[in-house]
N, C-alpha and C positions, 0 to 999 in steps of 0.2 A: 226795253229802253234801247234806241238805236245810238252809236256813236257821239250823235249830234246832241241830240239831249242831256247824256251823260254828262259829256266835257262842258255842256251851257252850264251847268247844273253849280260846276266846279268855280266855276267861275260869274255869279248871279248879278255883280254889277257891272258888268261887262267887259269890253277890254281900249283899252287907250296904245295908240301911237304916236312915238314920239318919233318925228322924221318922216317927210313924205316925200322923198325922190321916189326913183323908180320901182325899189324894191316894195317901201314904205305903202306906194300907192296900190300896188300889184297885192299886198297882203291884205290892206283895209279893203278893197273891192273884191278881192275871193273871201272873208270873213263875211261880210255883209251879204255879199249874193248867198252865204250857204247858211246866213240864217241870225247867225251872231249878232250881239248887240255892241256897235262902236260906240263906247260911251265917250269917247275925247278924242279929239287929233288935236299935234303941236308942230309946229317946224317956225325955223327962223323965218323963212316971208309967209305972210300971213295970205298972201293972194292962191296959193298952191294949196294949200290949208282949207281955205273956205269953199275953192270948187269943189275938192274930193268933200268935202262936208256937205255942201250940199246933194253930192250924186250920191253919198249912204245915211241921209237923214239926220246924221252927227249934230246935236243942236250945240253941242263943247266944242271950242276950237280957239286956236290960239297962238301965242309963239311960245309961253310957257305956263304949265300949270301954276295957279296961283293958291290954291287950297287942294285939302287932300278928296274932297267932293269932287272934284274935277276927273281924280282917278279911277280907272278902273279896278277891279280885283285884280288884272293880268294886264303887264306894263311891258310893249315892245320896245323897244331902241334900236330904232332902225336912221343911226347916224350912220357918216363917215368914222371909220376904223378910231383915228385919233381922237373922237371928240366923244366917244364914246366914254371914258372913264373920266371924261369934263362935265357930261350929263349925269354920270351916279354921284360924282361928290357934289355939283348942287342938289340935285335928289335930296343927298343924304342930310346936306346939310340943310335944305327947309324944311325938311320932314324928319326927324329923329326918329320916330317912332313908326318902323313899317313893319310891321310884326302882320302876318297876315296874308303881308300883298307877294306879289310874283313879279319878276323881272326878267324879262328878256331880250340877249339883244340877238342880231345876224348876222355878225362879222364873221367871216371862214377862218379867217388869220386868227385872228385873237378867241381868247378861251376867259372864260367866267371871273379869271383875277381883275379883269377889269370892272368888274363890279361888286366889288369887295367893301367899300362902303355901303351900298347898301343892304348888304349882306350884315356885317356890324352893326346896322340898324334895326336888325329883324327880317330883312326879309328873304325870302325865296329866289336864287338865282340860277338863269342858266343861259344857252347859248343854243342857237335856233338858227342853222345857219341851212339854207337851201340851195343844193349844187347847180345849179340854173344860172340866166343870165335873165334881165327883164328890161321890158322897155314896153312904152304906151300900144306896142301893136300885139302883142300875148301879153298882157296883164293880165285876162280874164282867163286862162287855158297855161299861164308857165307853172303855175307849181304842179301841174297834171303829171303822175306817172315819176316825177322825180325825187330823188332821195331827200332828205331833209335831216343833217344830222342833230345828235340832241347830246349833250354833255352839262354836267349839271347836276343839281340838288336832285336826289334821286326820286321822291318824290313827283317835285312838280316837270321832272323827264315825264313821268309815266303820264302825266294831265297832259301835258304837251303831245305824245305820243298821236292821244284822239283826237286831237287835235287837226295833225298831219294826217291822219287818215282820212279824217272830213273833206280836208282841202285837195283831197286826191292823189297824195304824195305818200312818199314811202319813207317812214322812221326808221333813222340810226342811229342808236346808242352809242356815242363814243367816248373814249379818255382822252386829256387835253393831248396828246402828243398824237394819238393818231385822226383827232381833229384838225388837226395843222397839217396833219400828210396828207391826208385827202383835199385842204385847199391846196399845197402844191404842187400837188399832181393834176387838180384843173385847172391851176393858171398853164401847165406845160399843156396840156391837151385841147384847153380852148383857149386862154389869153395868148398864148405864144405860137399859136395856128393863125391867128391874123397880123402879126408882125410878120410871122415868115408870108403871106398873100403881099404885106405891102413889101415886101422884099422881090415877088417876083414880079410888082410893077414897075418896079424901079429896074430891073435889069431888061425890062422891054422898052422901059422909056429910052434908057439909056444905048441901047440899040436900036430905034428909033421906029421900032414894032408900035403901028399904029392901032391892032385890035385890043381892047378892054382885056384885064387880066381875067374878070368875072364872066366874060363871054368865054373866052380862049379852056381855060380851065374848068368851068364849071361841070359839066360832065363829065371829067375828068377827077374832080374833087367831090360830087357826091357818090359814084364808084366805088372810089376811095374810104368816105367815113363811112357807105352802105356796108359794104366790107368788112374794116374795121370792127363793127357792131355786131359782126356775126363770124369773125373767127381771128384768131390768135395773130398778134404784129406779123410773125414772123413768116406767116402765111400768104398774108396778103402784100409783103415786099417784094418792089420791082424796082427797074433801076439799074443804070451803071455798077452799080458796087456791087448788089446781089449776085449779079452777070460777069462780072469781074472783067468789064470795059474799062480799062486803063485808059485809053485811047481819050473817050467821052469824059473822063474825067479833066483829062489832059487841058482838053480844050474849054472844059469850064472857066476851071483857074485862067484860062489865059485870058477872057472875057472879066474875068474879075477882077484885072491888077488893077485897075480904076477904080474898083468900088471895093476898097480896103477891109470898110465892115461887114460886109458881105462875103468875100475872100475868106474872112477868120471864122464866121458862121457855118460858112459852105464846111471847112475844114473840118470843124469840131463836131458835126451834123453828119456828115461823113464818116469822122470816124467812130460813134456812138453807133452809126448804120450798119459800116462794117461788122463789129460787135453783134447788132442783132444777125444779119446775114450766117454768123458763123452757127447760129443756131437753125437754120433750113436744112430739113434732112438732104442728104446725096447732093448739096450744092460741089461746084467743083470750085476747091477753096487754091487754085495754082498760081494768083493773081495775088491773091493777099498779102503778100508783102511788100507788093511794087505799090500795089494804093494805100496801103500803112504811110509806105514812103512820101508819096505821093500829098498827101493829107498832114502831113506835120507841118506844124505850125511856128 
């Protein structure tokens, strides 16, 4: 018995999601294409709802389950973060009795207290959270190859597990605290990698550099996270700081006293850089205290 059939097996009346934004959509269309039975989809407009039901055969659909028919044996909740424990206490509260069933939701930030009602009702809870970003153009290929962490009733972790291996991805067991560390370590690594991109259009606008940030840098930037991927920060750091050009830092800041938030970013960015810098073997560290200087804020 392969992967696929086990975990169907676990789960015989199929699975329901609740929330079809982007992630929501990206899960029921990798489920469906690998075989799975969608027994329900829900979301607040019912118009999002009925096309993903019709592109996976879904004849349930809705904005809210109305009977416990409706449910599958395995219940996603793929809301927004806050509305997340808005969804288990109605749950819980139309349904008392969920002895049986499984819950899960995919928020990074939050951990399984959030559905603590339903838990008090009987049922099976855990957090299924995929280190990925999605959107309609990889829905079919994003959970490929990436981690999927799992924390939760230990149990239905391990159903989940095959879950994640069906889908392509690769299961992690985690406890609620180093669940939270690993989402904020990808908001620093990718949410707060395209604020710093809009940051360096704004310092071209503002100097009145007419080429796209996306052209200018792009080769520059996949270099960079190709890099990244294949060996240690402090390897692949280049830069004024590294170099211990005072000089170029100089003249940063001086481009910056117009753009105040950026100025305080530059600094604090800088000096976290510096830090990693002093970790490069044989760097010549003679400069260090003048860009210390240099960078306070």
């Amino acid at each position: 018995m392969n992967s696929f059939e086990s975990s169907r097996q676990k789960f015989v009346d199929g699975i329901t999601v609740i929330g079809t934004g982007r992630l929501g959509r990206s899960l029921v269309t990798n489920l469906h294409n690998k075989g799975y039975d969608v027994h329900s989809l829900f979301n607040r407009s019912p118009e999002s709802c009925e096309t993903l039901a019709g592109e996976t055969d879904t004849e349930i659909h809705g904005t809210f389950p109305e009977t416990k028919d409706e449910l599958g044996d395995l219940v996603f909740i793929t809301v927004p973060d806050d509305q997340i424990p808005v969804v288990a206490r109605q749950m819980a509260d139309r349904f008392p009795d969920l002895k049986g069933s499984a819950w899960v939701h995919t928020s990074g930030a939050t951990t399984t207290d959030a559905l603590q009602p339903l838990a008090d009702s009987g049922g099976a809870v855990a957090a299924f959270h995929p280190v990925q970003t999605f959107n309609d153009q990889n829905r079919e290929k994003a959970f490929h190859q990436c981690f999927i962490t799992l924390q939760g009733d230990e149990v239905l972790c391990k159903k989940l597990k095959q879950i994640v291996r069906v889908l392509g991805a690769r299961p992690l067991v985690v406890d609620s605290r180093q669940k939270t560390a690993i989402h904020l370590a990808a908001v620093l690594v990718c949410n707060y990698y395209a604020t710093l991109f809009s940051g360096s259009r704004k310092v071209l606008r503002e100097n009145n550099v007419e080429v796209r940030s996306r052209d200018l840098f792009g080769p520059l930037v996949r270099q960079t996270v190709e890099a990244l991927l294949e060996r240690p920060p402090q390897e692949v750091l280049t830069g004024p700081i590294v170099r211990g050009d005072v000089g170029s830092v100089e003249e940063h800041l001086k481009l910056l006293k117009d753009i105040p938030e950026w100025d305080h970013l530059y600094r604090k960015l800088g000096q976290a850089t510096l830090n990693l810098a002093r970790d490069v073997p044989d760097r010549d560290a003679s400069a260090d205290s003048q860009l210390e200087l240099k960078l306070r804020t």
